[in-house]
N, C-alpha and C positions, 0 to 999 in steps of 0.2 A: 375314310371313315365318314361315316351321316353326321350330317350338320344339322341341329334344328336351334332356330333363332325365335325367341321371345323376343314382342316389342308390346310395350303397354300404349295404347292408343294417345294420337296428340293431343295437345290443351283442348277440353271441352268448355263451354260458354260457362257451365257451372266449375269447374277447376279452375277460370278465371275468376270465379264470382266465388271462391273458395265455399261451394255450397256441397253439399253429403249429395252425392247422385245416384249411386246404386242403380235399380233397373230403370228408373226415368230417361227416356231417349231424348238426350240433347245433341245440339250438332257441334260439328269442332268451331275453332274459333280461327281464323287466319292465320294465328302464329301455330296455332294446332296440324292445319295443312303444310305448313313451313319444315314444322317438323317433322312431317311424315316424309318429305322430300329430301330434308338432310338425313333419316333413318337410309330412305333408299339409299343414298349414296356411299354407303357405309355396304353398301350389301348390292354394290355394283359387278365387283368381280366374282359373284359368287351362283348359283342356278340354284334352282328350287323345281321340285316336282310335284308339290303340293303346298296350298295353304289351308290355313282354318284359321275362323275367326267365332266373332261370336254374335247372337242376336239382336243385338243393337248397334245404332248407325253409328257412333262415333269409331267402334270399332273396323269396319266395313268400311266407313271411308276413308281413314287412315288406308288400311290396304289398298284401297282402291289407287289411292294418291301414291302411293307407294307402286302399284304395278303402270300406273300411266307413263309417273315418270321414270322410271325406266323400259319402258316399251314391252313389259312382261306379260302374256298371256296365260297363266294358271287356273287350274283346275282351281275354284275354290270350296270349302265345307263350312259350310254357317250349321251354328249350334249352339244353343241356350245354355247348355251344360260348362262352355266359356267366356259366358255373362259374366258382369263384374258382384260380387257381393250386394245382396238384398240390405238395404241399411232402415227399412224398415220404418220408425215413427220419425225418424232425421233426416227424409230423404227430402231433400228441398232444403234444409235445416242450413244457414251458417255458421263453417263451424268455430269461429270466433267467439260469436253470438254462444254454442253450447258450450265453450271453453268456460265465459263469465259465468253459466248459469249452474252447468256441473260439475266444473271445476278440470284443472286443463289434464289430471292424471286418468281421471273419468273416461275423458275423451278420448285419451290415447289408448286405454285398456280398448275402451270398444270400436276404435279404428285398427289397432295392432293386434290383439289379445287372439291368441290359439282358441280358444273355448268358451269366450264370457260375447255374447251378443249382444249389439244393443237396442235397445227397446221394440219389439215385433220384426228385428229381424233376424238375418244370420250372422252368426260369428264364422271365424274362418277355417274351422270344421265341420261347418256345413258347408264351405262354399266348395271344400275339399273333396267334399263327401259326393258332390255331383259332377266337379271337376276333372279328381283324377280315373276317374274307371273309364271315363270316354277319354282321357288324355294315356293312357294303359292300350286301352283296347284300339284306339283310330290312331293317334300319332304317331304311339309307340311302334305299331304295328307296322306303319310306314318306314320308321328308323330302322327297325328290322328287317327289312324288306332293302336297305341301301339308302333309303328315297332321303332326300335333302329337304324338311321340311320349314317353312315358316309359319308363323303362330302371331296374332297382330288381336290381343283380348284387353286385356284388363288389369289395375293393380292388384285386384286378390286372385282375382282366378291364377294370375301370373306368377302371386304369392306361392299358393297351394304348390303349383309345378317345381318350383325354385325350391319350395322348402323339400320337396322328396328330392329334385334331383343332387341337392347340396345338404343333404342328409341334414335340416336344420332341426334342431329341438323348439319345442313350444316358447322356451326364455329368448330363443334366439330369431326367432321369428319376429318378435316384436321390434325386433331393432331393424327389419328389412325393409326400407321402401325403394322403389318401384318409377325412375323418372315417366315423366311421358316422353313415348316418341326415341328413346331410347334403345338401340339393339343388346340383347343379351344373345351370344353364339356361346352355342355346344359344342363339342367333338363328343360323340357317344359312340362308343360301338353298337353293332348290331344285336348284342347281349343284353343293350343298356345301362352296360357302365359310362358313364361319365369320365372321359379323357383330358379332357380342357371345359376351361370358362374364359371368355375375355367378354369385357363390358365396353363398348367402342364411343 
């Protein structure tokens, strides 16, 4: 059965700096590359026939670290469509700093929340909304197709995926976060059901 593995990109300089970073291209941070190298090794015994990632470098060099150290040569697909969520007037934003200011339930609606955005940006039905039809039509496509695919994007883009492939509801989305640098493996059939989940 096709395999396709989510991994949300390692610590980025703002994920240490607990700063909202959305589409601002930061780089990772050392322990970020660390992590990309303990993801690899979780996903040593295993082959892939395609990657994709997303338009921004944090995502992209994860992978990258992720194919050196294990010596892998892959086809890759960069695409903006597996960008991480637009956060809009809070991008650069501490978000402790907005915790004090909006209050910590605030915060959480517009980092978690299915449909409520926050301030000029997207909520996670838009991020869905650009996400899954290229995650349908390329990934999926590949899954069908046999191919053992890996995926190295983002915590919401990653969201959106996870919430169709794990049939989540809106309430239950909110409860979902997303480690960096962490593999999520599928077993899908070629149909697209969903066989297995293990989080390694």
């Amino acid at each position: 059965m096709p395999k396709l593995v989510l991994i949300r990109h390692g610590q980025s300089i703002w994920n240490l700096e607990n700063r909202f970073t959305g589409w601002v291209d930061v780089p990772l941070t050392q322990a970020g590359r660390e992590e990309a190298r303990k993801a690899a090794d979780h996903l040593r015994d295993m082959s892939f026939s395609v990657a994709y990632t997303s338009d921004l470098s944090r995502a992209q060099d994860t992978l990258t670290e992720i194919l050196r150290h294990l010596n892998w040569d892959l086809p890759v697909i960069r695409d903006k469509a597996l960008n991480e969520r637009f956060y809009g007037d809070l991008q650069g934003l501490n978000k402790d700093d907005c915790r004090r200011q909006y209050g910590e339930d605030q915060v959480k609606i517009w980092r978690r929340s299915y449909d409520i955005p926050p301030p000029g940006g997207e909520a996670l039905k838009d991020t869905a909304a650009r996400t899954l039809p290229f995650f349908e039509r390329c990934i999926m496509g590949d899954i069908r197709q046999g191919k053992n695919v890996l995926v190295v994007a983002h915590g919401n883009s990653n969201r959106s995926i996870v919430m169709q492939l794990d049939k989540l509801s809106k309430e239950e989305v909110i409860e979902l976060n997303l480690e960096t640098g962490v593999p999520l493996i599928y077993d899908i059939s070629p149909a697209g059901e969903v066989l297995s989940k293990t989080t390694v």
